[in-house]
DOLUMRO-990015 format. One record per residue (C-alpha): residue in three letters; x, y, z. Coordinates in Angstrom, 1 decimal. Layout:
N
> ALA_X_Y_Z .
...
This chain:
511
> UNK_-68.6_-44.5_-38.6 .
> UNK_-67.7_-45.9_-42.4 .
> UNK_-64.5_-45.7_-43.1 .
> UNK_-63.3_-44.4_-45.9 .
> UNK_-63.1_-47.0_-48.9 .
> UNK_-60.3_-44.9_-50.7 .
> UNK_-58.1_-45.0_-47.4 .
> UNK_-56.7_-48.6_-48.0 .
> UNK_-55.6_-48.5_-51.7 .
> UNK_-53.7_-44.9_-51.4 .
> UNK_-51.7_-46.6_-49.1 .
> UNK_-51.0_-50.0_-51.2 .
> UNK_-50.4_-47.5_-54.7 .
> UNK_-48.7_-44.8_-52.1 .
> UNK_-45.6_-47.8_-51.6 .
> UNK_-45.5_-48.5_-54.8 .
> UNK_-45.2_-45.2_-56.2 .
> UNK_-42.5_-44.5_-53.2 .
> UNK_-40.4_-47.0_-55.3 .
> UNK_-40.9_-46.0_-58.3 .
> UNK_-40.3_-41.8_-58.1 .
> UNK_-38.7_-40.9_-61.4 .
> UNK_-40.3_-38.1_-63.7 .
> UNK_-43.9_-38.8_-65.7 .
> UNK_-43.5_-38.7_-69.3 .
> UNK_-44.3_-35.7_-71.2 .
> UNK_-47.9_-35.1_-72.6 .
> UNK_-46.9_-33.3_-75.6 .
> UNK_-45.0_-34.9_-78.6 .
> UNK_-43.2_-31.4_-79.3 .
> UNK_-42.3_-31.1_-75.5 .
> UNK_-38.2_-30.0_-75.5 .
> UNK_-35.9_-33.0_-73.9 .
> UNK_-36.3_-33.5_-70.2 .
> UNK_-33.8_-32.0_-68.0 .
> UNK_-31.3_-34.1_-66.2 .
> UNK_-32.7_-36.2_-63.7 .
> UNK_-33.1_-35.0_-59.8 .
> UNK_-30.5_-35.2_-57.5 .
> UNK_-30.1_-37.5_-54.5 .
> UNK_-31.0_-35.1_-52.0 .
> UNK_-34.3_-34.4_-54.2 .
> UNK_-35.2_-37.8_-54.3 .
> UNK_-34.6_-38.3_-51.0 .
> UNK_-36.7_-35.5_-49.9 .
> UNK_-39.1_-36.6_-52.1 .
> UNK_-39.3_-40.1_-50.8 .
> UNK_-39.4_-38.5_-47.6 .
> UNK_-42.2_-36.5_-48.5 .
> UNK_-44.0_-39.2_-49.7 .
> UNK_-43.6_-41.2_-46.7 .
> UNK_-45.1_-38.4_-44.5 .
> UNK_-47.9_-38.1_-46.1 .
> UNK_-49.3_-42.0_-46.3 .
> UNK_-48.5_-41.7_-42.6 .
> UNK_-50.6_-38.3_-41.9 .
> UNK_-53.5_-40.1_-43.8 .
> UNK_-53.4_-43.0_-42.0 .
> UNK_-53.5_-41.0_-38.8 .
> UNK_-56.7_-39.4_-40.9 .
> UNK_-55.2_-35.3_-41.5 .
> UNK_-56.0_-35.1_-45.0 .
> UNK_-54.7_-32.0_-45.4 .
> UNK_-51.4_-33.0_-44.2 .
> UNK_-51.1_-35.6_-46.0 .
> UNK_-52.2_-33.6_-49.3 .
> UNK_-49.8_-30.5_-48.7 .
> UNK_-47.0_-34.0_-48.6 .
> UNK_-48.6_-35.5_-51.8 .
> UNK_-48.7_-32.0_-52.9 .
> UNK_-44.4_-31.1_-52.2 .
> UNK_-43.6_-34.5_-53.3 .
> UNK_-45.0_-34.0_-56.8 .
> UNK_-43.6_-30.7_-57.5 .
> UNK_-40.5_-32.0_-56.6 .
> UNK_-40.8_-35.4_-58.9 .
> UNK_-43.9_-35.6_-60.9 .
> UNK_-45.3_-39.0_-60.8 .
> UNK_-48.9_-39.9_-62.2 .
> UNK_-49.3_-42.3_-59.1 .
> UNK_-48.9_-39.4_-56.8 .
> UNK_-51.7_-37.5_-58.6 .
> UNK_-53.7_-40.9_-57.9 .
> UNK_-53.0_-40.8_-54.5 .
> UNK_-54.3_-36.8_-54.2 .
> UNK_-57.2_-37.5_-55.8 .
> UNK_-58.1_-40.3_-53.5 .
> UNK_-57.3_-37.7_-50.5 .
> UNK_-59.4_-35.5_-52.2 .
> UNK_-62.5_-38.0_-52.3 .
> UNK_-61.9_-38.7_-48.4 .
> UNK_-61.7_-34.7_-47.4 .
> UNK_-65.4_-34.4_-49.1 .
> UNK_-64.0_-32.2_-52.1 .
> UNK_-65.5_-34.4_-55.4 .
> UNK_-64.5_-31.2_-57.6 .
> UNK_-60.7_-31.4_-57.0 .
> UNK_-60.8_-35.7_-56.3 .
> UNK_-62.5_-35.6_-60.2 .
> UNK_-60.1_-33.5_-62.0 .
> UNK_-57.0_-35.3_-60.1 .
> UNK_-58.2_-38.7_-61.2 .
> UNK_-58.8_-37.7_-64.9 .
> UNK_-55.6_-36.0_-64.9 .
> UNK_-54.2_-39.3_-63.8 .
> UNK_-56.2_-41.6_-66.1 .
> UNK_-55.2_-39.0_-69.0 .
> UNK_-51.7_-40.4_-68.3 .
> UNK_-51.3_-43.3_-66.1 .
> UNK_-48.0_-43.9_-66.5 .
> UNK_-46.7_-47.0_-65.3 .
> UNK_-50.0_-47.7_-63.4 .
> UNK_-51.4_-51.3_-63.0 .
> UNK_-55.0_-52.0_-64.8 .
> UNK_-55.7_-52.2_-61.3 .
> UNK_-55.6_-48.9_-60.3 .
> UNK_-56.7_-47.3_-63.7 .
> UNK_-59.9_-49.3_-63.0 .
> UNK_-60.5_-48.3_-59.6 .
> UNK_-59.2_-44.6_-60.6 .
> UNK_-62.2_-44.6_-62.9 .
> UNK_-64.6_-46.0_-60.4 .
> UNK_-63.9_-43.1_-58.1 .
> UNK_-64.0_-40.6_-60.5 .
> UNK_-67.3_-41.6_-61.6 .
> UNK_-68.7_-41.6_-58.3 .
> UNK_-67.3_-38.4_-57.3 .
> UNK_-68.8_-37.3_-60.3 .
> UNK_-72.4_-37.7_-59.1 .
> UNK_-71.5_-35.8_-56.1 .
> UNK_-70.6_-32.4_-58.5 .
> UNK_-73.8_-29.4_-59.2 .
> UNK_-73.1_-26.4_-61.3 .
> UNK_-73.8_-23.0_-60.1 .
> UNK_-74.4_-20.0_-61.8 .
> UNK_-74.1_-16.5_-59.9 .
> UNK_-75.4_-13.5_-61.4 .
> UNK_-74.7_-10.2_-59.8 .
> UNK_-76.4_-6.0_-60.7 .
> UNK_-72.7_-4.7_-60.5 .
> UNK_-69.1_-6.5_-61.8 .
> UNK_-68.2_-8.1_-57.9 .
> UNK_-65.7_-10.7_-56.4 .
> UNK_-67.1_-14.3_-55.8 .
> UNK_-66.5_-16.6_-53.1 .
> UNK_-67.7_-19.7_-52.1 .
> UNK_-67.1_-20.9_-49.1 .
> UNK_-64.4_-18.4_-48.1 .
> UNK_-62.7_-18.9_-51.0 .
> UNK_-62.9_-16.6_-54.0 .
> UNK_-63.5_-18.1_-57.7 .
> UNK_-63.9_-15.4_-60.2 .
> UNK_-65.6_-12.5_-61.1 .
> UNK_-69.0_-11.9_-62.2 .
> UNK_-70.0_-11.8_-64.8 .
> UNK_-68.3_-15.7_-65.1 .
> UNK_-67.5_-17.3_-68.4 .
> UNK_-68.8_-20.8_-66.8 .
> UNK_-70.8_-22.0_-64.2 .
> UNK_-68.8_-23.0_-60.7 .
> UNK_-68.5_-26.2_-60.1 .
> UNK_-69.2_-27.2_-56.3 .
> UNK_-69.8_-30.4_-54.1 .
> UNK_-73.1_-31.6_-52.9 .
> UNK_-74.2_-30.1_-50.1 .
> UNK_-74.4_-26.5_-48.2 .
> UNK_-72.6_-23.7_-49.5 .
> UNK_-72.0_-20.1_-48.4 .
> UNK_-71.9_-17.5_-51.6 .
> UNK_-70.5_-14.2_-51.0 .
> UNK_-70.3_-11.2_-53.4 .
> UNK_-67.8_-7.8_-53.1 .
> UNK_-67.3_-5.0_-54.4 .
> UNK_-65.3_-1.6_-53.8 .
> UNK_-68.1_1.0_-52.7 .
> UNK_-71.0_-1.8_-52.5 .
> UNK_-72.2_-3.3_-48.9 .
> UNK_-71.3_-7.5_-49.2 .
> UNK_-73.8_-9.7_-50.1 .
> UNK_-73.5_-13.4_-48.7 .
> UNK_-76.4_-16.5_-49.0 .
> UNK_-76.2_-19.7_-48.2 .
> UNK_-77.7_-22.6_-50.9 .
> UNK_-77.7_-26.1_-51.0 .
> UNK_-77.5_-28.5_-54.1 .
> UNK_-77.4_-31.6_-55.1 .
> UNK_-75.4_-33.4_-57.4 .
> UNK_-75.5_-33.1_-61.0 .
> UNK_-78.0_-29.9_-61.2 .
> UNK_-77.4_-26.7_-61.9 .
> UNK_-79.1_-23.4_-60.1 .
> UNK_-78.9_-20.0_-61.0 .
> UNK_-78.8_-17.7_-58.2 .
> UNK_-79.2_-13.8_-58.4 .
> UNK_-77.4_-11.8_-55.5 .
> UNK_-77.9_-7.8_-55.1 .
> UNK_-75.3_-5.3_-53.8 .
> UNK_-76.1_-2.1_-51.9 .
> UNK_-74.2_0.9_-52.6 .
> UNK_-72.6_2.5_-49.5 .
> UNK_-70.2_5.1_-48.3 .
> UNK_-68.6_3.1_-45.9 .
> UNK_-66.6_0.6_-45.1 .
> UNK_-67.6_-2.5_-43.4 .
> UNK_-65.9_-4.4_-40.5 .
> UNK_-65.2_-8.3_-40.7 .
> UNK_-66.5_-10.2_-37.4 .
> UNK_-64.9_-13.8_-36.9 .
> UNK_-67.1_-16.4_-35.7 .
> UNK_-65.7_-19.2_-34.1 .
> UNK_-67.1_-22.3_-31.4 .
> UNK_-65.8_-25.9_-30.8 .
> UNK_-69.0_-27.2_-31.6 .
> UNK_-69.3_-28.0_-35.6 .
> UNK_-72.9_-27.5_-37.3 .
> UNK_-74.2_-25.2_-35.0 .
> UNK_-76.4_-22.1_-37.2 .
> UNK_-74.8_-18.5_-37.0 .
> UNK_-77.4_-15.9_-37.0 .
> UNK_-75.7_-12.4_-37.3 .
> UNK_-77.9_-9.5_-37.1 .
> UNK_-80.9_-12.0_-37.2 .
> UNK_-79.8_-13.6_-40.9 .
> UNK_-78.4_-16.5_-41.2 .
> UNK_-74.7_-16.6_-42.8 .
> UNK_-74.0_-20.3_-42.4 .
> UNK_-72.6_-22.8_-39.6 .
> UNK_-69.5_-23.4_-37.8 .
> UNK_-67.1_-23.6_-38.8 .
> UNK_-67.6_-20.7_-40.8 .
> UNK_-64.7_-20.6_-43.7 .
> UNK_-64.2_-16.9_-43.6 .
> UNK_-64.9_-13.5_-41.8 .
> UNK_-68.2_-12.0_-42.1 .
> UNK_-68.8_-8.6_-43.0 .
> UNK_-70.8_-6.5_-41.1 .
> UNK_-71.8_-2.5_-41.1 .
> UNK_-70.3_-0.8_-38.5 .
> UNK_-71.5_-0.4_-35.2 .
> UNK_-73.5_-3.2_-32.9 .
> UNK_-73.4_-6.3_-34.1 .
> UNK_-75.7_-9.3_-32.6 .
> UNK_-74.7_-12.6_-33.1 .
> UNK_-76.9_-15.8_-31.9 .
> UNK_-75.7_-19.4_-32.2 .
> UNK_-78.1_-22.0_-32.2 .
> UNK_-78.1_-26.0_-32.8 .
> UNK_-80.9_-28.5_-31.8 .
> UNK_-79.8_-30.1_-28.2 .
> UNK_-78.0_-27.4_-27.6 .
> UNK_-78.6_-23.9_-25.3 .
> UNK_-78.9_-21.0_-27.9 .
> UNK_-75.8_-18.7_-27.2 .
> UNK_-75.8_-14.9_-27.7 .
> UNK_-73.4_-12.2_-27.9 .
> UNK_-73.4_-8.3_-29.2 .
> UNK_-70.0_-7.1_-30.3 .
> UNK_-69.3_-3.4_-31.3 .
> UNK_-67.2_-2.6_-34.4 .
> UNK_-65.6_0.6_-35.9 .
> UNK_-65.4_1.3_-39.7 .
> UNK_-63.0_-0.7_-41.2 .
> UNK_-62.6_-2.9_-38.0 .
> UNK_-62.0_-6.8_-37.3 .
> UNK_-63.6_-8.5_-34.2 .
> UNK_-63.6_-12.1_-33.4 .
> UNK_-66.0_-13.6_-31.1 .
> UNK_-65.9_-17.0_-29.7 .
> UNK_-69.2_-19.1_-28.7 .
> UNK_-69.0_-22.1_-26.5 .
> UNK_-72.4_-24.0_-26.2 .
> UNK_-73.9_-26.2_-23.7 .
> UNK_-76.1_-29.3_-24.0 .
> UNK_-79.5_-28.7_-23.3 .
> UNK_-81.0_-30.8_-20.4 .
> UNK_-84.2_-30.2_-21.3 .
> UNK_-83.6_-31.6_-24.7 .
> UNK_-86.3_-34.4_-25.9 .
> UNK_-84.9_-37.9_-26.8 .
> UNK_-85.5_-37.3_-30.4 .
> UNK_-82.3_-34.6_-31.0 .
> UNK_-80.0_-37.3_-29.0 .
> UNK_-77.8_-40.3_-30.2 .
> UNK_-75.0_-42.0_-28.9 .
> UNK_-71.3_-42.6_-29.7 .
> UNK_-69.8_-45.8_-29.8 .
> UNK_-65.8_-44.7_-29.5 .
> UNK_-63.2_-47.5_-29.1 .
> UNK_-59.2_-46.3_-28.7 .
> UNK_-56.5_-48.6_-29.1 .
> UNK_-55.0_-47.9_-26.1 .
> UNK_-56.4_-48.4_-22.9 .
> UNK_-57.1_-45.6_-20.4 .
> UNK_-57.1_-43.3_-23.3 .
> UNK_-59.0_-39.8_-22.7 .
> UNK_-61.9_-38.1_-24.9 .
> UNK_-62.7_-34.4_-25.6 .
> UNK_-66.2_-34.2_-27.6 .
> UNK_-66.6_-30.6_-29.1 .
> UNK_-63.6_-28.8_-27.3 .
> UNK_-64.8_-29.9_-23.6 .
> UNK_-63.0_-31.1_-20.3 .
> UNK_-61.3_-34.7_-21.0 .
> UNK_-62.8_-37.5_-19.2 .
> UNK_-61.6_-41.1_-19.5 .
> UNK_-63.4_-43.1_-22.6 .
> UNK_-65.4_-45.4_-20.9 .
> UNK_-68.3_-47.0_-22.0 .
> UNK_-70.9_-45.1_-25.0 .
> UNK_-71.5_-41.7_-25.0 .
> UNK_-75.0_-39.4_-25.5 .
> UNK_-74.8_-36.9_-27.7 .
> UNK_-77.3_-34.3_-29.3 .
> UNK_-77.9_-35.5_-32.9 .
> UNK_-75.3_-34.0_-35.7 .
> UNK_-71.6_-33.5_-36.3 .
> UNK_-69.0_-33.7_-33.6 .
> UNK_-65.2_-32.9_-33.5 .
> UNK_-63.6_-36.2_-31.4 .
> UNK_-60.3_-35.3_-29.6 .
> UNK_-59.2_-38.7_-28.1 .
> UNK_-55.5_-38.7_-26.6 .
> UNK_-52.9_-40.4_-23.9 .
> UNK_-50.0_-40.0_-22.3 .
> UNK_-47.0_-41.6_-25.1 .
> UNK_-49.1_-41.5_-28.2 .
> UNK_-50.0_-39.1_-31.3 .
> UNK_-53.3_-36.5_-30.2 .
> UNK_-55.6_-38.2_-32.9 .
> UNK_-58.8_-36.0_-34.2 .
> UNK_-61.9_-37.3_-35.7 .
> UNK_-65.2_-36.0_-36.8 .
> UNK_-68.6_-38.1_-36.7 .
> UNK_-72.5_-37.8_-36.6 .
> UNK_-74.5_-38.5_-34.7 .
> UNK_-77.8_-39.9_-36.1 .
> UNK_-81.1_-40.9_-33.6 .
> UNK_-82.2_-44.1_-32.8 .
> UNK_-78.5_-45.5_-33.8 .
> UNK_-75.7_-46.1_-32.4 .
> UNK_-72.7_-43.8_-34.2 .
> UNK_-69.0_-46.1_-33.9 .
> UNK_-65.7_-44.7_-34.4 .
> UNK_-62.5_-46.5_-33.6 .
> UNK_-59.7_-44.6_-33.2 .
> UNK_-56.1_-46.0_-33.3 .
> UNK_-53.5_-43.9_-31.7 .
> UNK_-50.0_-43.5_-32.7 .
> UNK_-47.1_-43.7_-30.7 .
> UNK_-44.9_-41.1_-29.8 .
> UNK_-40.9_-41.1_-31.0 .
> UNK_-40.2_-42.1_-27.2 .
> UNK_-42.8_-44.5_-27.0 .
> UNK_-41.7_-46.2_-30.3 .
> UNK_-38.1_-46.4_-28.7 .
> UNK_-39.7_-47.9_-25.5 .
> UNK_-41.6_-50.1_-27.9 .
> UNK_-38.2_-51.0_-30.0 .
> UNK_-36.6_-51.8_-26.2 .
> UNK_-39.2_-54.3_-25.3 .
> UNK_-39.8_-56.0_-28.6 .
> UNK_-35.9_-56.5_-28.2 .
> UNK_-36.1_-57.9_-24.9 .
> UNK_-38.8_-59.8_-25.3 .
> UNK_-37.5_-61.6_-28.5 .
> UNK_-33.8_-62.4_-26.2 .
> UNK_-36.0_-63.9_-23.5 .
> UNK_-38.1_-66.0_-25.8 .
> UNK_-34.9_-67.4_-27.7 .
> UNK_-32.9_-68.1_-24.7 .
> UNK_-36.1_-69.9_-22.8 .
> UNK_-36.8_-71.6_-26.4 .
> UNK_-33.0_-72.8_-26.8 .
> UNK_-32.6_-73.8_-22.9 .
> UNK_-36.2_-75.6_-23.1 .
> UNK_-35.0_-77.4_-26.2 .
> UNK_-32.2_-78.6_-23.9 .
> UNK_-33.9_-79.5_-21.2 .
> UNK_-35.8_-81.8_-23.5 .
> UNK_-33.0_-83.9_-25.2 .
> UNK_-31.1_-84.3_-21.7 .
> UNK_-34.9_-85.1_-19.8 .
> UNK_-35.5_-88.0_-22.3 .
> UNK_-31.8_-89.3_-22.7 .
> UNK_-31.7_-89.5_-18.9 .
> UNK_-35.1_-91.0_-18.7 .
> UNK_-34.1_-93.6_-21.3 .
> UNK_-30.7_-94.3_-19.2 .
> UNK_-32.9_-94.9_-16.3 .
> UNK_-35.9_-97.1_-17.7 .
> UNK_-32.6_-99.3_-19.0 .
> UNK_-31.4_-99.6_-15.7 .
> UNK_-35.1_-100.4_-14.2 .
> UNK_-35.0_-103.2_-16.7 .
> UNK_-31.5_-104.7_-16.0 .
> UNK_-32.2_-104.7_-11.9 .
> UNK_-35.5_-105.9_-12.2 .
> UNK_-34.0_-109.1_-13.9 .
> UNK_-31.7_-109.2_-11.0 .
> UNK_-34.7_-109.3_-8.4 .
> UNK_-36.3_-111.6_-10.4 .
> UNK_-33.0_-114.1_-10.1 .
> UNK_-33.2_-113.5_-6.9 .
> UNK_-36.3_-114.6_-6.1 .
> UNK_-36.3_-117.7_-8.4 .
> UNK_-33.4_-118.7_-6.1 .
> UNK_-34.5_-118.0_-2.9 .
> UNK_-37.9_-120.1_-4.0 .
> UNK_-35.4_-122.8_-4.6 .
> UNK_-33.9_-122.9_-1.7 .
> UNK_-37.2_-123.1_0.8 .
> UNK_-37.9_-125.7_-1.7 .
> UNK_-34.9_-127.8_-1.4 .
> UNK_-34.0_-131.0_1.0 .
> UNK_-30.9_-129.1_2.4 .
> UNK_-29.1_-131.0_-0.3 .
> UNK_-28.9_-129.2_-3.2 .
> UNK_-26.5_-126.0_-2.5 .
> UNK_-27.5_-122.7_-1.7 .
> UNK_-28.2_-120.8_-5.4 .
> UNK_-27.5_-117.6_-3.8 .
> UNK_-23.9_-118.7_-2.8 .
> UNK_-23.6_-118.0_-6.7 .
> UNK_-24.3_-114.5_-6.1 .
> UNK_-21.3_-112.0_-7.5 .
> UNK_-21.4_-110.2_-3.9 .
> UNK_-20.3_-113.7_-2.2 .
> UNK_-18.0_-114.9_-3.9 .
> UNK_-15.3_-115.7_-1.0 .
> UNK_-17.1_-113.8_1.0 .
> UNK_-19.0_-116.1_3.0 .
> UNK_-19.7_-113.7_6.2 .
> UNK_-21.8_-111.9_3.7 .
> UNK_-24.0_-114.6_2.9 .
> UNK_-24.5_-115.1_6.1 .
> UNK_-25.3_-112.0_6.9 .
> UNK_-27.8_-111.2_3.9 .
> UNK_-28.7_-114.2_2.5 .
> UNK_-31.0_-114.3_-0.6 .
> UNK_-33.8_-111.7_1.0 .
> UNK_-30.9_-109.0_1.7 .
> UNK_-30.0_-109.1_-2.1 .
> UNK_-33.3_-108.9_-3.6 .
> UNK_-33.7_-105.9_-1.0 .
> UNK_-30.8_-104.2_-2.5 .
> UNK_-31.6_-105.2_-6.2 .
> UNK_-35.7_-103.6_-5.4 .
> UNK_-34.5_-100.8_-4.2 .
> UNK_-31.9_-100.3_-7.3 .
> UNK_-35.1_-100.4_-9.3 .
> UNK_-36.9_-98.1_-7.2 .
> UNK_-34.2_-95.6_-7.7 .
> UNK_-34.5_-95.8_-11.5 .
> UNK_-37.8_-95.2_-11.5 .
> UNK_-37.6_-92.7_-9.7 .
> UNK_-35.0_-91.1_-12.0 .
> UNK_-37.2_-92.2_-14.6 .
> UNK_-40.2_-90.1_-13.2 .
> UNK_-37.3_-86.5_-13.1 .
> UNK_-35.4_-87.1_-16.6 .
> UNK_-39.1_-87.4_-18.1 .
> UNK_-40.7_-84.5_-15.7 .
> UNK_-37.5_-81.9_-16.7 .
> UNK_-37.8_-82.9_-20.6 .
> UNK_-41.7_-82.1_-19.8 .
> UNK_-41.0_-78.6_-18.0 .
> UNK_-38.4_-78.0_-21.3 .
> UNK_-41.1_-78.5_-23.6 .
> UNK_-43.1_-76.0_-21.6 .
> UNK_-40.3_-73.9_-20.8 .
> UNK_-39.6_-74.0_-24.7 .
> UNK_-43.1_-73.3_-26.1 .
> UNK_-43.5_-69.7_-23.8 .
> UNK_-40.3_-69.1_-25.5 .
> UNK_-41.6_-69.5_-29.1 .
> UNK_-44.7_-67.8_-27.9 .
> UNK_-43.0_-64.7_-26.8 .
> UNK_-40.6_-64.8_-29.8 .
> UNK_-44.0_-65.3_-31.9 .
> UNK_-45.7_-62.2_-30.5 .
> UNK_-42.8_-59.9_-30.3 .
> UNK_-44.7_-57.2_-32.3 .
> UNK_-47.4_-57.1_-29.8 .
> UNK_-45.5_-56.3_-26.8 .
> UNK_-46.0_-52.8_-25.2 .
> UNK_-43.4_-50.4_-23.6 .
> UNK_-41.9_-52.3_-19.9 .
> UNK_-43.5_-55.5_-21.5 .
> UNK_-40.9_-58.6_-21.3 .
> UNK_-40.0_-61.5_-19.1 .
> UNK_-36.9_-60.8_-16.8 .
> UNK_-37.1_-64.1_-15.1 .
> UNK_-37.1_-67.6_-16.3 .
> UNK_-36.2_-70.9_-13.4 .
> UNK_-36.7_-74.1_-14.0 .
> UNK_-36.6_-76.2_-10.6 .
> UNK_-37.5_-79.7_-9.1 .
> UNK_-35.6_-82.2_-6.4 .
> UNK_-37.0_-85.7_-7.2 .
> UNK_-39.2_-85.8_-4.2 .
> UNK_-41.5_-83.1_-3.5 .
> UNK_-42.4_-81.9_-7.2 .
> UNK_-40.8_-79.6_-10.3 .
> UNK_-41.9_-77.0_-11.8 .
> UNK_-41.0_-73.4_-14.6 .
> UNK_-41.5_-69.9_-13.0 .
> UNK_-41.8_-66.8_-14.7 .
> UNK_-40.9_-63.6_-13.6 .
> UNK_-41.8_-59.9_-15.0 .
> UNK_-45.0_-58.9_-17.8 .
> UNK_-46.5_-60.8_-21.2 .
């Protein structure tokens, strides 16, 4: 499913205007002074207010987030915050109200960038297109509503103005049976529709229609009064009342309800899918949740866990995706045939799973430094102890060299020339231990000095290596600390290694 294009910059303008809450200037030059400015604890709120409701859209409840937008405009008006509505407006499907909040806004902009103004306009004109006129005539003075919600009284000064789309048109009046039809415009026309009232000497109940299941047809009495969900009570005559709801893919549903003058009744429809339903009425749903193992309820059923797409019979559907630790989040898509419907939904976490969040982000970022830090260590004393060593390879090595330049002179000689290795430091007055050694007992000792330096070559160079290892997971876990996820963390961290049978880093606890 598209997402909304408005969603992104109400957010961007929402911050600014969060930093900025001071009273708009005043439209009219005769306007009398302003009063003093609002107190901490209104600005606060109002801050607060503001706060909520770019977090209630993101979460996508509009109406939430309007009824925010809404509070934190009464209590400091700001043209920014009348941006922001508008662009809630445009994303709930109501052009009427997202036009005349963006022209109020572009009427005075206030401190708004060129930026917005231009993209204010934008929307505004498109939301525009998106508006039809309508013109209801009625054979006796009545009440007017559209879609459940009453707009005047005939006969009207002006036409209504009304989004693209279906519409339910209801008429009232004391002593006359209700009148309701259903039209459907398009933008930028205008229809005239003329609605008759029947007189009667009674007074008609109001039957409540309700199902899960959005854009399924309500038949009441074998006319049809709209589809769910419906925006008001219906009114019916008294007495039996049939009611029939229907939608392609579907199993038609039927119920008969019984009402007294005067009376209210509610009756609530839950409808299956048809298996007997041809291919052409079914789509599927592409639904991704940001949490894994997260569960799906499509149109008020059982929850199963989202896995894989799912078939659906072709129209609107209310998405209920939710899991253990985060925010219920509630979406609405169509379904369309012969495509594949996405949605991606992003769940929120909970106040204790943000803690559990804040705990392992913590954690995680100790552990990374300390491994970073101690790698780093490791390092400097790996290669200053290898270097020590390879100094001392090069210094014995010279030794066994001498050592075997003289004993090569000394198979050489007559028996004349004296014995180089008598020069040796270890026999000076010490002849027992010439005799004991002689020159192949100090190159022994001199090869093996070298041996052992290489060796301790081989571990100051292997623990600066397992540093450098132990020190890049650390600056990996420090750089990734905002991905971590509640329990994540390292609780372990050993670097080991003898000299002789191998070295080594290991890790303890979850990434």
């Amino acid at each position: 499913m598209k997402p909304s294009a408005p969603r992104f910059v109400v957010v961007a303008v929402g911050l600014a205007a969060l930093a900025s809450f001071a009273p708009s200037r005043a439209l009219a030059a005769d306007a009398p002074p302003p009063a003093a400015g609002p107190s901490p604890a209104v600005k606060a709120e109002a801050r607060e207010r503001f706060d909520t409701g770019l977090h209630l859209f993101e979460k996508g409840e509009n109406a939430g987030a309007l009824a925010e937008f809404k509070r934190a405009h009464q209590l400091i008006p700001n043209p920014l915050v009348i941006y922001n509505m508008g662009l809630v407006y445009a994303a709930m499907n109501r052009p009427v109200d997202a036009f005349d909040s963006l022209a109020q806004f572009l009427a005075d902009p206030g401190t708004a960038g060129a930026e917005q103004k231009k993209h204010a306009e934008e929307v505004r004109a498109e939301q525009e297109k998106r508006i039809a006129q309508l013109v209801i005539l009625t054979d006796h003075p009545a009440t007017v509503e559209v879609d459940g919600v009453e707009v005047g009284h005939t006969p009207l000064s002006k036409p209504i103005r009304v989004g693209s789309g279906s519409h339910v048109v209801a008429v009232e009046a004391p002593g006359f049976l209700g009148s309701r039809r259903e039209v459907t415009l398009a933008g930028q026309i205008t229809e005239t529709i003329a609605m008759a009232m029947q007189p009667t000497d009674t007074r008609m109940a109001q039957l409540v229609v309700t199902a899960a299941l959005p854009g399924a047809e309500v038949v009441i009495n074998g006319k049809r009064v709209g589809a769910t969900p419906l925006p008001a009570s219906v009114a019916v005559p008294p007495g039996k009342t049939s009611v029939e709801l229907q939608r392609a893919g579907y199993v038609t549903s039927s119920q008969t309800i019984a009402l007294d003058e005067g009376a209210r009744g509610e009756l609530q429809f839950t409808l299956e899918e048809d298996p007997a339903a041809p291919a052409s009425v079914k789509g599927r749903l592409v639904l991704s949740s940001s949490e894994a193992g997260s569960e799906v309820s499509i149109d008020g059923g059982p929850r199963r866990t989202l896995a894989g797409p799912l078939s659906l019979p072709v129209g609107p559907h209310h998405v209920r995706v939710e899991k253990a630790g985060f925010e219920v989040a509630e979406r609405n898509v169509e379904v369309i045939n012969g495509q594949d419907a996405s949605l991606s939904v992003r769940l929120a976490p909970t106040s204790e799973t943000s803690a559990l969040l804040d705990d392992a982000r913590a954690t995680r970022r100790t552990v990374g430094w300390s491994m970073a830090i101690g790698g780093l260590a490791l390092v400097a004393g790996g290669v200053v102890y290898g270097f020590l060593a390879n100094s001392a390879i090069s210094s014995n090595q010279s030794s066994v060299n001498s050592l075997l330049a003289a004993d090569m002179q000394q198979f050489l000689s007559d028996g004349v020339t004296p014995n180089p290795c008598w020069n040796h430091p270890s026999t000076e007055g010490n002849a027992g231990a010439f005799m004991l050694h002689g020159c192949q007992g100090f190159i022994d000792d001199a090869q093996n000095k070298v041996n052992t330096a290489k060796l301790e070559r081989i571990i100051g160079f292997s623990v600066a290596g397992l540093g450098a290892v132990a020190a890049g997971i650390g600056f990996y876990l420090v750089g990734s600390n905002g991905k971590a996820e509640p329990g994540a963390g390292v609780t372990t961290a050993t670097v080991w290694g003898d000299g002789h049978d191998g070295a080594g880093v290991s890790l303890g606890g979850r990434f």
